[in-house]
C-alpha positions, 0 to 999 in steps of 0.5 A: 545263071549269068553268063553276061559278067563272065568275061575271057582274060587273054594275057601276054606275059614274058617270064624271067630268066632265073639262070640269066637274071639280066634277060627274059624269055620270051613272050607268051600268050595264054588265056584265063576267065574273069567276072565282074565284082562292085567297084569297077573291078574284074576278080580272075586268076593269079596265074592268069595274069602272071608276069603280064606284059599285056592284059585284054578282056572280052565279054561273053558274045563280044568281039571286042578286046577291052585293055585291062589293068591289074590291080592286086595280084595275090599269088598265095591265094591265085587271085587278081583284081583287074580294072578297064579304064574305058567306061562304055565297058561297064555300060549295063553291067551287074557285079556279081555278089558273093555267098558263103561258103557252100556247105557239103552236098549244095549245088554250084555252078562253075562258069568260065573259059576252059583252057582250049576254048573260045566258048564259055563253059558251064558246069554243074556239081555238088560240093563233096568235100571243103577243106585245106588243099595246097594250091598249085599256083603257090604251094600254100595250104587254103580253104578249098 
């Protein structure tokens, strides 16, 4: 399991204000979890990176802070892609390739930077079920 291409998202984001469309509320800072995919890219959260005034990465281990910028946003299927502009960044990385889609009873392993922590965090499951689920973030019904 790799843990070197997981990287911790820290966003700042100002939401609008719907009652008073002309101002905004104010800033936020929140945190997510990212990894590295071909093409210089870094796959996270929708709602991570929602409404972002600012967006920075840091890799497990590290310390240093990386400025990103947000490619794509889809908020139906809570995904961003994110790119960082500075080449030492993707000094001696390795995407990470996808797989299909797991089938009932196959082990995964989750990876990531749990709400609250500044560690990373590995879990281990079996799947139990795939199917449609509505997603939070937008309210549409996806695979799951």
């Amino acid at each position: 399991l790799r843990t070197r291409e997981s990287w911790k998202i820290f966003c700042v984001s100002t939401e609008p204000y719907y009652n008073l469309p002309w101002q905004m509320n104010p800033q936020s800072g929140h945190t997510s979890s990212g990894f590295v995919i071909p093409g210089n890219r870094i796959l996270c959260n929708a709602h991570g990176v929602a409404f972002q005034v600012s967006v920075r990465v840091r890799k497990h281990g590290g310390t240093r802070r990386f400025k990103a910028r947000v490619l794509h946003v889809g908020h139906e299927c809570d995904l961003a892609v994110l790119t960082v502009d500075a080449k030492e960044f993707w000094e001696g990385l390795v995407p990470l390739k996808f797989g299909g889609v797991p089938r009932l009873r196959d082990v995964v392993n989750v990876v990531g930077y749990p709400t609250g922590g500044d560690t990373i965090s590995i879990t281990q499951g079996i799947v139990s079920r795939v199917g449609v689920s509505k997603y939070s973030h937008s309210g549409d019904k996806l695979l799951a």
